[in-house]
Residue frames as a rotation matrix with the C-alpha (Angstrom) as fourth column:
UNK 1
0.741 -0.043 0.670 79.03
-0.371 0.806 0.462 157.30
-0.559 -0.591 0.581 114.81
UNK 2
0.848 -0.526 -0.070 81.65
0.385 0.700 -0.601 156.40
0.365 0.483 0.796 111.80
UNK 3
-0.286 -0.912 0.293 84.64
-0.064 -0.287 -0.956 158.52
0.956 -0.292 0.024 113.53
UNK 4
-0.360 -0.200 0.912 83.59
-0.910 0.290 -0.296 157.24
-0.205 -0.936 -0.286 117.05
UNK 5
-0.457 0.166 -0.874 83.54
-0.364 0.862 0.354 154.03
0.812 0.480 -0.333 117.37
UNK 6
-0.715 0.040 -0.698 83.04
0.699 0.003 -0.716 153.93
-0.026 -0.999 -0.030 121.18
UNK 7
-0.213 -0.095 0.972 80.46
-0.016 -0.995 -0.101 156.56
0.977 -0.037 0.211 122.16
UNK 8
0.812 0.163 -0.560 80.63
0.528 0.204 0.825 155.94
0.249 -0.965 0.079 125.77
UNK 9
-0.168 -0.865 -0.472 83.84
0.986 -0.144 -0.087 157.62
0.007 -0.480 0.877 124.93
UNK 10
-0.347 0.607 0.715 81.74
0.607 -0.436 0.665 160.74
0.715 0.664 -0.217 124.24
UNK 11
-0.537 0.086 -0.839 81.27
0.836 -0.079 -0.543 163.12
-0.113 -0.993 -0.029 127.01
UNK 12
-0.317 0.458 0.831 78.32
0.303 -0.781 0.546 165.87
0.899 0.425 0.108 127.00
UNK 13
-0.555 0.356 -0.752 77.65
0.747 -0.185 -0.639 168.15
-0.366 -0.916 -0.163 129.33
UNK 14
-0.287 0.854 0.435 74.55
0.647 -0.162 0.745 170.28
0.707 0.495 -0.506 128.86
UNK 15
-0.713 0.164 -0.682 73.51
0.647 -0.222 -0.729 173.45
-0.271 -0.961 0.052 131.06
UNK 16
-0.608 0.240 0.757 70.63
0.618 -0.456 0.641 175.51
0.499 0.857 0.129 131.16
UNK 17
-0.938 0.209 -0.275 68.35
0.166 -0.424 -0.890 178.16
-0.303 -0.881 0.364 132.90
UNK 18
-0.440 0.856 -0.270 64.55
-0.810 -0.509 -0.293 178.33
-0.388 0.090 0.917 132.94
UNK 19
0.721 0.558 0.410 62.95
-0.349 0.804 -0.481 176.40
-0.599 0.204 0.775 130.19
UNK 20
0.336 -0.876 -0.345 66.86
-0.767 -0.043 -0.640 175.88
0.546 0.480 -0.686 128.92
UNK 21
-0.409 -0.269 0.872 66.93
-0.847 0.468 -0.253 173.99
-0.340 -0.842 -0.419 131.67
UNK 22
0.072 0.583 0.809 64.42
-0.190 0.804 -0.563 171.66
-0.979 -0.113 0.168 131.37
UNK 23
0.901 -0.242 -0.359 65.14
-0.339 0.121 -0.933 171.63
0.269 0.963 0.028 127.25
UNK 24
-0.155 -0.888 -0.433 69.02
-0.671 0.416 -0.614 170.52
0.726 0.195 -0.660 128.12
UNK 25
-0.303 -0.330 0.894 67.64
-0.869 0.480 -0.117 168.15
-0.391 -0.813 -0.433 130.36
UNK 26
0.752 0.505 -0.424 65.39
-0.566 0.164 -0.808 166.90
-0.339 0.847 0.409 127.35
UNK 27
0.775 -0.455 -0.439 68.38
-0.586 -0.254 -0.770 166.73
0.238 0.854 -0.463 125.16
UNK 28
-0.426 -0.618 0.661 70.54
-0.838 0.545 -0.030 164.78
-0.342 -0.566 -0.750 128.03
UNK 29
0.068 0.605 0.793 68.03
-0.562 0.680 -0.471 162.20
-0.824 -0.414 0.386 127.95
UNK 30
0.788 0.341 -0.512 67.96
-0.479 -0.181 -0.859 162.11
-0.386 0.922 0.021 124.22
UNK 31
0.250 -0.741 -0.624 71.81
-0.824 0.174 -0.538 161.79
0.507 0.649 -0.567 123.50
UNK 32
-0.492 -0.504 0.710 72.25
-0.799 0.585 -0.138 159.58
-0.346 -0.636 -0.690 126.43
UNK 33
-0.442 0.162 0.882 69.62
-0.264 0.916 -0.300 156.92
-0.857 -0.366 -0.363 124.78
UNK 34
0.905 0.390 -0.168 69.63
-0.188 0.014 -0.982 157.38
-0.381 0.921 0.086 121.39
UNK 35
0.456 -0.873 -0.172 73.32
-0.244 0.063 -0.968 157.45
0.856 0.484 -0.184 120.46
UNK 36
0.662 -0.482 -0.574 74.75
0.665 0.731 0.154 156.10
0.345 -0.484 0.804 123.83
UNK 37
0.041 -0.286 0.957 76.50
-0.237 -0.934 -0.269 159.46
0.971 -0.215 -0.106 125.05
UNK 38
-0.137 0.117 -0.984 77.47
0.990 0.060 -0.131 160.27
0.044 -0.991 -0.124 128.42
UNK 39
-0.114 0.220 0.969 75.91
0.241 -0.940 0.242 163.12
0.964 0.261 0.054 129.69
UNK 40
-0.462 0.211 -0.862 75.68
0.843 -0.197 -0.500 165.55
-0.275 -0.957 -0.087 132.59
UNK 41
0.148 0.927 0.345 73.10
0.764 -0.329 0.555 167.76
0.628 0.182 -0.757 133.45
UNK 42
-0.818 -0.110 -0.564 73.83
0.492 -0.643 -0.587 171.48
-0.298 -0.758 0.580 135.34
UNK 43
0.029 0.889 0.457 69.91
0.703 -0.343 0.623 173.37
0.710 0.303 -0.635 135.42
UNK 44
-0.816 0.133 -0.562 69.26
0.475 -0.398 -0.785 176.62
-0.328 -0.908 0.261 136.96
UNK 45
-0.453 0.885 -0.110 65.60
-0.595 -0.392 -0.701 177.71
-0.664 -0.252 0.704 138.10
UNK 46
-0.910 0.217 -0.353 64.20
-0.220 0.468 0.856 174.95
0.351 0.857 -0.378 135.77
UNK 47
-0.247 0.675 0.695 61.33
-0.967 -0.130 -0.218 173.78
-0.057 -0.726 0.685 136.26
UNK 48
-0.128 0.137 0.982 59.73
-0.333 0.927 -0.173 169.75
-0.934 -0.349 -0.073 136.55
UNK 49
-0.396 -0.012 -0.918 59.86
-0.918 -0.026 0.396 167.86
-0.029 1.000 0.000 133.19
UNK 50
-0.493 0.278 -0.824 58.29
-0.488 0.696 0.527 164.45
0.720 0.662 -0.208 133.87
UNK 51
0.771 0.461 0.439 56.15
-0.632 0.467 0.619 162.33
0.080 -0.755 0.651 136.14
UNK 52
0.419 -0.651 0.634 57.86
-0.797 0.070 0.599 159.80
-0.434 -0.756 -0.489 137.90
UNK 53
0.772 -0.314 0.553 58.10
0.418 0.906 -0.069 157.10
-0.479 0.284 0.830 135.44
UNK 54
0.491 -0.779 0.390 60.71
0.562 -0.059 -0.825 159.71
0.666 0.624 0.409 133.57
UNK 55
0.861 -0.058 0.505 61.92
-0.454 -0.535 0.712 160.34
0.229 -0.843 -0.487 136.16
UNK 56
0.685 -0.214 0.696 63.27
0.002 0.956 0.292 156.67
-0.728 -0.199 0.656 136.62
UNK 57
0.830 -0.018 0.557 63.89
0.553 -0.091 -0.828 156.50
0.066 0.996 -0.065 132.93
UNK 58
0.635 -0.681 0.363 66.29
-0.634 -0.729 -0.259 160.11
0.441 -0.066 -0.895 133.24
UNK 59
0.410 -0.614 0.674 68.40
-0.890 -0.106 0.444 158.75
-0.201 -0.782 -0.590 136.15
UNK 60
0.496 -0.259 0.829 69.00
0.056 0.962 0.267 155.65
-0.867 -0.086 0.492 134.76
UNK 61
0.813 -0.070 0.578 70.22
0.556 -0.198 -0.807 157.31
0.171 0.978 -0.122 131.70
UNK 62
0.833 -0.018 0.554 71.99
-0.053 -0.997 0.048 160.25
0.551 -0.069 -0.831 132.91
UNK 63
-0.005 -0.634 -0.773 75.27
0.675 0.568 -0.471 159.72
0.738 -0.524 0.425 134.62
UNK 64
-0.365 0.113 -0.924 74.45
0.786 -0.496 -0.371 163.44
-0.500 -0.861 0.092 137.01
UNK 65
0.083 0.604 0.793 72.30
0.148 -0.794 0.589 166.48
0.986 0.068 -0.155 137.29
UNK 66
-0.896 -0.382 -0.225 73.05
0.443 -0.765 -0.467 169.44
0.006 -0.519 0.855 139.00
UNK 67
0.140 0.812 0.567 70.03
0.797 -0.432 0.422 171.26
0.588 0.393 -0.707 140.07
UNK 68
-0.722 -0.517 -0.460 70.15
0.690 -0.490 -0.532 174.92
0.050 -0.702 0.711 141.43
UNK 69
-0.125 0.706 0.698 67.60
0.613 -0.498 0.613 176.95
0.780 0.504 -0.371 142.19
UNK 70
-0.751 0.123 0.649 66.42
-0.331 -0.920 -0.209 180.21
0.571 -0.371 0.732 144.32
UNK 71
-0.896 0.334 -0.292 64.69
0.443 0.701 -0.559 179.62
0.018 -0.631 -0.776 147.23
UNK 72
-0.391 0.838 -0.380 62.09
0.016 -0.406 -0.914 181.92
-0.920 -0.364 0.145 146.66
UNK 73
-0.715 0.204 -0.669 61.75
-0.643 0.184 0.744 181.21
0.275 0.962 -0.001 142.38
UNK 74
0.256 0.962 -0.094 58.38
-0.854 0.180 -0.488 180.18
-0.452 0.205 0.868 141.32
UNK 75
0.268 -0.109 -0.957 59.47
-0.864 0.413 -0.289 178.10
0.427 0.904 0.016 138.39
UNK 76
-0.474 -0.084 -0.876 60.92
-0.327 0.941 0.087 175.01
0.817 0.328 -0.474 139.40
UNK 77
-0.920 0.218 0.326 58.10
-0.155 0.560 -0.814 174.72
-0.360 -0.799 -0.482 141.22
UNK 78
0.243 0.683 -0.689 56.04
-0.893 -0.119 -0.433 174.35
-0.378 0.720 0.581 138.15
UNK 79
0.259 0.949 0.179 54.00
0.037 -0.195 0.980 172.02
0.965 -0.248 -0.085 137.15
UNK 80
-0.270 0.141 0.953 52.99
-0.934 -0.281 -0.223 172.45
0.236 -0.949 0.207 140.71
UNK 81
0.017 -0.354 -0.935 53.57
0.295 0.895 -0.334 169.00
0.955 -0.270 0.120 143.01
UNK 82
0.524 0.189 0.831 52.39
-0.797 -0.235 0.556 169.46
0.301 -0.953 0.027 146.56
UNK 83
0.997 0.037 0.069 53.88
-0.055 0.958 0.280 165.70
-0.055 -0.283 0.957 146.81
UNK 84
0.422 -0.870 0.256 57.45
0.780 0.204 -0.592 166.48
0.462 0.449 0.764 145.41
UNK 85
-0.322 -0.824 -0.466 60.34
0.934 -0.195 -0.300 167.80
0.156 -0.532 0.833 147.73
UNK 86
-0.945 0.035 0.325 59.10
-0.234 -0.767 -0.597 171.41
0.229 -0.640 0.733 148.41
UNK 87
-0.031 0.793 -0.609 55.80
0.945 0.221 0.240 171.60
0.325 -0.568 -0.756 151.17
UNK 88
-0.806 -0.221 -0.549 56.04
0.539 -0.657 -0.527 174.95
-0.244 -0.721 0.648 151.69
UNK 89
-0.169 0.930 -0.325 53.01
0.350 -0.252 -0.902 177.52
-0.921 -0.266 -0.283 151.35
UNK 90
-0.339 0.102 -0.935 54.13
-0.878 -0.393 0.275 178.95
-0.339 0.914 0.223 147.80
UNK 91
-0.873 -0.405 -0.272 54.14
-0.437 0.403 0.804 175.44
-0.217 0.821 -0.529 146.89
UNK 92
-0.720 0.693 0.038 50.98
0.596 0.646 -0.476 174.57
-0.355 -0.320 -0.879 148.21
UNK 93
0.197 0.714 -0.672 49.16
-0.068 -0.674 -0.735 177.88
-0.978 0.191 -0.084 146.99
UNK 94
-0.398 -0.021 -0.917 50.45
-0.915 -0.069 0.398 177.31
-0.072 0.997 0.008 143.03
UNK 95
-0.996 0.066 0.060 48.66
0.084 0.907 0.412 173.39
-0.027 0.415 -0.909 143.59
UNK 96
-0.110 0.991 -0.072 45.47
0.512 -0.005 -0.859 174.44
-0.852 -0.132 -0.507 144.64
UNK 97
-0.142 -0.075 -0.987 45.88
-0.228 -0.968 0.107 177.29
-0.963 0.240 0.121 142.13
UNK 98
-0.534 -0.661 -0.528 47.15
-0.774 0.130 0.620 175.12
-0.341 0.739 -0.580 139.20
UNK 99
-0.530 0.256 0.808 46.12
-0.215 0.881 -0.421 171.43
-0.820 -0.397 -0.412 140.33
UNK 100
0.424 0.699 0.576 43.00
0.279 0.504 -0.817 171.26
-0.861 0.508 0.019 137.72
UNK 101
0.755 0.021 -0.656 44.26
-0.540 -0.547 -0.639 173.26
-0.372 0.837 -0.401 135.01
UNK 102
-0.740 -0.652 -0.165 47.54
-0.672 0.708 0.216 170.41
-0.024 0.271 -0.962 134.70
UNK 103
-0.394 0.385 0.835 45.66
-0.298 0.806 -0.512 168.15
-0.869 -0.451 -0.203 135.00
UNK 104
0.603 0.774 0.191 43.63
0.060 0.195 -0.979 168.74
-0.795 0.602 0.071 132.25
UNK 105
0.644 -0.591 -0.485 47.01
-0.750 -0.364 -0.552 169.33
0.149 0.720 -0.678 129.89
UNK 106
0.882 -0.147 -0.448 48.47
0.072 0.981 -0.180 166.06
0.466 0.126 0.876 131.52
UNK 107
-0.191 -0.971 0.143 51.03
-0.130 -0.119 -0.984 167.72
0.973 -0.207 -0.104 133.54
UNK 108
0.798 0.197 0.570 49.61
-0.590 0.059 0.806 165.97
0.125 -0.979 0.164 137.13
UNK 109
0.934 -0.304 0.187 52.15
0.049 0.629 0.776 164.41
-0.353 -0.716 0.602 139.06
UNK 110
0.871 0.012 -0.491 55.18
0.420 0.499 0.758 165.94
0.254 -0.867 0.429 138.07
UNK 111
0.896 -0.379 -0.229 58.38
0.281 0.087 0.956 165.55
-0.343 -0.921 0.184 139.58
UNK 112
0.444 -0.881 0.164 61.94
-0.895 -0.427 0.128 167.22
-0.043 -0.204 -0.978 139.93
UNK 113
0.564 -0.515 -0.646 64.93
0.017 0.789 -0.614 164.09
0.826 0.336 0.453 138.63
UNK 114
-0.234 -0.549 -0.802 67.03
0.828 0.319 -0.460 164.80
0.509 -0.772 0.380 141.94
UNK 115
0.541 0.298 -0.787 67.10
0.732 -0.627 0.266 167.27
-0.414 -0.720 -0.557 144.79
UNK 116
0.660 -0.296 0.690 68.24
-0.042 -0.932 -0.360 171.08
0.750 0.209 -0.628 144.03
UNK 117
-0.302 -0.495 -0.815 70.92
0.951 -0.218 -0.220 172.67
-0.069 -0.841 0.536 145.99
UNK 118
0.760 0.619 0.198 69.10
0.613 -0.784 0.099 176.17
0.216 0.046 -0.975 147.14
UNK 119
0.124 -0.947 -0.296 71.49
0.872 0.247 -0.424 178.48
0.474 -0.205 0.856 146.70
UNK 120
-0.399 -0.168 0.901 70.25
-0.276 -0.915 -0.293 180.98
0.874 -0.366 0.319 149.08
UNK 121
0.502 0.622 -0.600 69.63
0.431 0.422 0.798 178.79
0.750 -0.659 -0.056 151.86
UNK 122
-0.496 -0.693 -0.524 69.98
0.788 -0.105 -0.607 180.22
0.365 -0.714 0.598 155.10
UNK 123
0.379 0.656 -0.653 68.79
0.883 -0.467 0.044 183.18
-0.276 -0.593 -0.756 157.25
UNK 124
-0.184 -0.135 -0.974 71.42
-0.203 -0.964 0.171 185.67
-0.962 0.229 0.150 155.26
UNK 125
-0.829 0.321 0.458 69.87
0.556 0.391 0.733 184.60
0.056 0.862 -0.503 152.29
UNK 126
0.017 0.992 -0.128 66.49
0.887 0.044 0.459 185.10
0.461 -0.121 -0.879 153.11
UNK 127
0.346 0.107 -0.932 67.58
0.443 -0.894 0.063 188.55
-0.827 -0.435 -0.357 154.60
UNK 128
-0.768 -0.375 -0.519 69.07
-0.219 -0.609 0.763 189.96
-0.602 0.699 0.386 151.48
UNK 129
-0.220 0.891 0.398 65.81
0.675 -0.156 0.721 188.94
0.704 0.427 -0.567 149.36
UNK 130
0.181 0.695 -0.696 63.75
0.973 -0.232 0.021 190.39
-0.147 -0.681 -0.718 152.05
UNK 131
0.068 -0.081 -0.994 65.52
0.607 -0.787 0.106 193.54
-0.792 -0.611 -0.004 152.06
UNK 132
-0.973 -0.219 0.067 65.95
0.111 -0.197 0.974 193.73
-0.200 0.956 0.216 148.42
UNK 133
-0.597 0.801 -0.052 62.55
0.778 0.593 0.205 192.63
0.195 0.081 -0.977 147.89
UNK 134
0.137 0.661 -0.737 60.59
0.890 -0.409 -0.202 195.31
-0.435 -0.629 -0.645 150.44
UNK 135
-0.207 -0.181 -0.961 62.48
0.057 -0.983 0.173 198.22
-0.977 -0.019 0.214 149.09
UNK 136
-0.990 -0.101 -0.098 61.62
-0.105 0.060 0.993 197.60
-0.094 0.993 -0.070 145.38
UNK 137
-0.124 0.955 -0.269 58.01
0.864 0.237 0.444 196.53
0.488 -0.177 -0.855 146.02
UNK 138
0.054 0.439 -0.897 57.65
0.770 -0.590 -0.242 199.57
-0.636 -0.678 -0.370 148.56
UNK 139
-0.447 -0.867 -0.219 59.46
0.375 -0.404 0.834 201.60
-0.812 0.290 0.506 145.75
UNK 140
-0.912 0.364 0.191 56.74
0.300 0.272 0.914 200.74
0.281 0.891 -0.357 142.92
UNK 141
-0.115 0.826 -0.552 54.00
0.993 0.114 -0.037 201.23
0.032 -0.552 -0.833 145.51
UNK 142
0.097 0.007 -0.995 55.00
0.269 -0.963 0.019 205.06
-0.958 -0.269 -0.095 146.40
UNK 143
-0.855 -0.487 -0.179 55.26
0.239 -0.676 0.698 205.73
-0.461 0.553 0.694 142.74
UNK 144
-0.308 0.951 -0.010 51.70
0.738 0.245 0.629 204.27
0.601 0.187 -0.777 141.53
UNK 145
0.005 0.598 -0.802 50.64
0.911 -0.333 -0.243 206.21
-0.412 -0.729 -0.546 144.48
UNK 146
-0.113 0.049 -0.992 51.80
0.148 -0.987 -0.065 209.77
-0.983 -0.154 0.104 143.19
UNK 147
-0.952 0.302 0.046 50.63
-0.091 -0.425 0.901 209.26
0.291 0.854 0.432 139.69
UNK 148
-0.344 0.931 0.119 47.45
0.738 0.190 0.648 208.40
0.581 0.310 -0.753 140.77
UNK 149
0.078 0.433 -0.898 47.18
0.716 -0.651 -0.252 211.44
-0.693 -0.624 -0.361 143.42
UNK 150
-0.807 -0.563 -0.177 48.94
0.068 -0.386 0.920 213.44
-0.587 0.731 0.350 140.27
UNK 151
-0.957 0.278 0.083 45.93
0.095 0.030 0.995 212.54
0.274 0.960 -0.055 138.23
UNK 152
0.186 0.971 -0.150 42.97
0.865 -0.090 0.493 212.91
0.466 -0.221 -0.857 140.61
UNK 153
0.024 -0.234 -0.972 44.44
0.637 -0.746 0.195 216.59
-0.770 -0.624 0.131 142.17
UNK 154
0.742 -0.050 -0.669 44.18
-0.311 -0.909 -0.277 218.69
-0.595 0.413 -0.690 139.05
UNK 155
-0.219 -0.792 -0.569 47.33
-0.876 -0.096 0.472 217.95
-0.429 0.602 -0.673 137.38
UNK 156
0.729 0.495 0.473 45.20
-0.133 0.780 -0.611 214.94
-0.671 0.382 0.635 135.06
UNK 157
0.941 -0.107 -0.322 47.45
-0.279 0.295 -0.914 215.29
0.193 0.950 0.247 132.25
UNK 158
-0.142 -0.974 0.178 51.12
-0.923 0.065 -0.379 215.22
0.358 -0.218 -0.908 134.36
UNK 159
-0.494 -0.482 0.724 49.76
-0.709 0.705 -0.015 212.40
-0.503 -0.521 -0.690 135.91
UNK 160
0.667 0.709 0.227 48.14
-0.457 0.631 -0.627 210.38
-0.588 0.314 0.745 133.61
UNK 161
0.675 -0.396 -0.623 51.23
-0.666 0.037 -0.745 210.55
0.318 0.918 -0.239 132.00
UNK 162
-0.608 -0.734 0.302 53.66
-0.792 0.533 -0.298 208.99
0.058 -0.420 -0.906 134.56
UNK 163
0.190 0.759 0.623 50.76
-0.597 0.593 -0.540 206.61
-0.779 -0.269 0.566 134.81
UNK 164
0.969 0.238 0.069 50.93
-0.124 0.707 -0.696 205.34
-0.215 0.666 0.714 131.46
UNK 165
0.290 -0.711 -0.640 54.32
-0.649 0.345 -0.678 205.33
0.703 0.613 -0.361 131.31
UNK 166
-0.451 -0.124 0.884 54.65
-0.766 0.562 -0.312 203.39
-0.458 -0.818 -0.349 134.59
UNK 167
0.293 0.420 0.859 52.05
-0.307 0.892 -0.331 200.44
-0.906 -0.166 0.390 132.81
UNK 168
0.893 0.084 -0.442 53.16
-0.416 -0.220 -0.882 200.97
-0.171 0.972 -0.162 129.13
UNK 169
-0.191 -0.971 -0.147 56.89
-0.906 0.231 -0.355 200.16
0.379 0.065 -0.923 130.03
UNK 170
0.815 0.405 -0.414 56.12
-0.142 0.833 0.535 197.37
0.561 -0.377 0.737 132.87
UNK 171
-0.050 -0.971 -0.232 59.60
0.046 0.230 -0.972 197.61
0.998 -0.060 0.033 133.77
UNK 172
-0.368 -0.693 0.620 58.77
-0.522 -0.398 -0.755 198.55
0.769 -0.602 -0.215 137.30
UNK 173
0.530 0.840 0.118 56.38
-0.848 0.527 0.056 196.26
-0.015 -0.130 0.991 137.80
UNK 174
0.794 -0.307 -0.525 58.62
-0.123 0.764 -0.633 193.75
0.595 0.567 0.569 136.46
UNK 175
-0.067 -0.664 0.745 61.05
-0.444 -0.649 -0.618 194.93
0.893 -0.372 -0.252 138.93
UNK 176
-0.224 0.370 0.902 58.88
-0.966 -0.209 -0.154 194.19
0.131 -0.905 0.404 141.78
UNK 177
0.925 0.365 0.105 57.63
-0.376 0.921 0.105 190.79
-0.059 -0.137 0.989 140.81
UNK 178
0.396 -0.727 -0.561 61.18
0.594 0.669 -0.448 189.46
0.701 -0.156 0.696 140.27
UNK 179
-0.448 -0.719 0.532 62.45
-0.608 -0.191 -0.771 191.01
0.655 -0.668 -0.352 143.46
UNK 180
0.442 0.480 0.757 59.77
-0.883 0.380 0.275 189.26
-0.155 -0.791 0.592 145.56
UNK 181
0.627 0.113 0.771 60.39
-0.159 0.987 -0.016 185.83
-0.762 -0.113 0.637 143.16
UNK 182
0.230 -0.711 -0.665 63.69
-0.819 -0.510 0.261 185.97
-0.525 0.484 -0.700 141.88
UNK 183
0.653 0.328 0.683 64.18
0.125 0.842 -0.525 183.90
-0.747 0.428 0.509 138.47
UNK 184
0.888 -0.459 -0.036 66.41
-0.198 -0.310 -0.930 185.86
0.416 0.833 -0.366 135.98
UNK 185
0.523 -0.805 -0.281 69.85
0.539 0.567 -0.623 184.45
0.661 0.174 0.730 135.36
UNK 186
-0.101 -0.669 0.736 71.63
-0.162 -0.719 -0.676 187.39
0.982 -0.188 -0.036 137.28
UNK 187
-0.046 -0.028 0.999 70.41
-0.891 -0.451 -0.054 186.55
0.452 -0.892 -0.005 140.42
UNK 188
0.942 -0.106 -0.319 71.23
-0.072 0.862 -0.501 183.04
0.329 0.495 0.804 139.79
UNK 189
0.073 -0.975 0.210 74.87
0.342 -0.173 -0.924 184.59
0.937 0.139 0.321 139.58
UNK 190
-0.250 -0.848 0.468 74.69
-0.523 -0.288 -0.802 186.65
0.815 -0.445 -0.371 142.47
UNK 191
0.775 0.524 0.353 73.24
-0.629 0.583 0.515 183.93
0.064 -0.621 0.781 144.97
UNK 192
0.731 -0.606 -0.314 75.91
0.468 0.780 -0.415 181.57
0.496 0.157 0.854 143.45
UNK 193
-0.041 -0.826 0.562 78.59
0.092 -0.563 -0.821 184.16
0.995 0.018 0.099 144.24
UNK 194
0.302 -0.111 0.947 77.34
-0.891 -0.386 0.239 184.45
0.339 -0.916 -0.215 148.03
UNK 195
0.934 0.187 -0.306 77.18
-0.232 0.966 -0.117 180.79
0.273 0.180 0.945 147.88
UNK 196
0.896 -0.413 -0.162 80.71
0.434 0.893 0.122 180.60
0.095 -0.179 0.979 147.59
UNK 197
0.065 -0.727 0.683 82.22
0.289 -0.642 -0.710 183.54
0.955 0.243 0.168 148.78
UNK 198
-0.415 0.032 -0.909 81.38
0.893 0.207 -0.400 183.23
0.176 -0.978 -0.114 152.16
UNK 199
0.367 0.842 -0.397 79.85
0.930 -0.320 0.181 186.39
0.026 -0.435 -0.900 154.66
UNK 200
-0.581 -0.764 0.279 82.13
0.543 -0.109 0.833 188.62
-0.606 0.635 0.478 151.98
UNK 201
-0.902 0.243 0.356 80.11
0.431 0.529 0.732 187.85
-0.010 0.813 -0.582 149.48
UNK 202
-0.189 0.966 -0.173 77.17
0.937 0.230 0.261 187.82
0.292 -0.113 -0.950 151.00
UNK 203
0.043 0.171 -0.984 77.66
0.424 -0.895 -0.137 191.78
-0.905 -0.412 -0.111 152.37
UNK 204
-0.685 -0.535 -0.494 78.83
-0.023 -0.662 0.749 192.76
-0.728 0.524 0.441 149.34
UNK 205
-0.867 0.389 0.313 75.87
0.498 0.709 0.500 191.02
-0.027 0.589 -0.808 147.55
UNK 206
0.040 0.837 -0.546 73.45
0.989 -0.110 -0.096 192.60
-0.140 -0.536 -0.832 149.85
UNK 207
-0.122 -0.306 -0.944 74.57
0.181 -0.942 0.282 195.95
-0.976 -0.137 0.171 148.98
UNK 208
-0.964 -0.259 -0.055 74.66
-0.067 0.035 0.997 195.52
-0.257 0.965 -0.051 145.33
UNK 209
-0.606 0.744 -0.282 70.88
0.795 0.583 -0.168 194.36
0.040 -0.325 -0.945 146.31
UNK 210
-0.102 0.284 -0.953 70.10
0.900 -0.382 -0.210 197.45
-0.424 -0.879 -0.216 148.00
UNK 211
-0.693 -0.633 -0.345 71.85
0.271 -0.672 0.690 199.67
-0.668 0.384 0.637 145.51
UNK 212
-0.955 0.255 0.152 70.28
0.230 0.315 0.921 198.31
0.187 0.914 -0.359 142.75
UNK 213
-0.455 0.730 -0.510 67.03
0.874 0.474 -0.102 199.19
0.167 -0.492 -0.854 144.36
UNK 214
-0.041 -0.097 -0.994 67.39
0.778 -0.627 0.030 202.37
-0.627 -0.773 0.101 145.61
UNK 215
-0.900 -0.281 -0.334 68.25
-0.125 -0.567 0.814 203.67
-0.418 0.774 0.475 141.72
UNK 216
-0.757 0.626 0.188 64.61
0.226 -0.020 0.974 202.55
0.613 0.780 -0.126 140.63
């Protein structure tokens, strides 16, 4: 504060992804009402950081927040909030799921500081997951399958082995659960990129999808 006299003339912008998010939305809040800062706020896949009184509190602080998130990402639908902007069946199967266990840690009720922009809304959205999605998940399935025939057909030791390296790594596993519920920064990027590259983009996306699939 002694070489600014002014910090309103101060301008912070803060971005983050995951719990980076919800930590540089933290940190907005912070400079904006501790030291008088302006601040903006850009979050992808974050998830909910306060009930509704900080909610209030944020927005009255905060001069904007950007929120972006995957329409099919878990996270920023954590804590789980059957009451707050998504109603859809994931969101409703992580409240029943969750519901007591926040509860008992004090995270009931909440809520998301402004609406998201989803940046795979649409039907060719929701077809490039899908198609990504099926062939990675179908991909993991047919391998599990031939270590375990591998390991009950005589050949115990070839396939126990692809077995354990199939749980030991996790990687394809890991594979599968973020294709179904994509969350990792890259697909962040290439959502954004169909986002605003028009039905370009979005082929070229879907391929890259497909590719990327096909090699594991």
């Amino acid at each position: 504060n002694e070489t600014c006299a002014d910090p309103r003339t101060v301008l912070v912008r803060a971005t983050g992804h995951s719990l980076g998010g919800a930590l540089a939305m933290l940190a907005c809040y912070d400079l904006a009402t501790s030291r008088g800062y302006r601040v903006d706020c850009v979050t992808w896949g974050a998830p909910r950081v306060g009930d509704r009184d900080f909610c209030v509190a944020y927005n009255a602080a905060v001069a904007s927040t950007a929120r972006f998130t995957n329409k099919f990402d878990v996270v920023p639908r954590l804590p789980a909030n059957d009451d707050d902007e998504d109603h859809g069946h994931l969101q409703q199967t992580l409240h029943r799921a969750l519901g007591t266990s926040q509860d008992r840690i004090g995270a009931r009720g909440y809520m998301h500081v402004c609406t998201a922009l989803e940046l795979d809304a649409g039907a060719g959205g929701s077809a490039a997951h899908w198609a990504g999605a099926t062939i990675k998940v179908v991909s993991f399935a047919a391998k599990m399958r031939a270590a375990m025939k591998g390991q009950t057909s005589g050949t115990e030791s070839a396939g126990s082995s692809r077995l354990q390296s199939a749980f030991s790594t996790g990687s394809q596993a890991a594979s599968a659960v973020e294709a179904l519920f994509p969350h990792k920064l890259d697909s962040y990027e290439r959502n954004l990129l169909i986002r605003t590259g028009g039905l370009g983009a979005l082929s070229s996306a879907a391929f890259t999808v497909l590719a990327e699939a096909m090699r594991t």
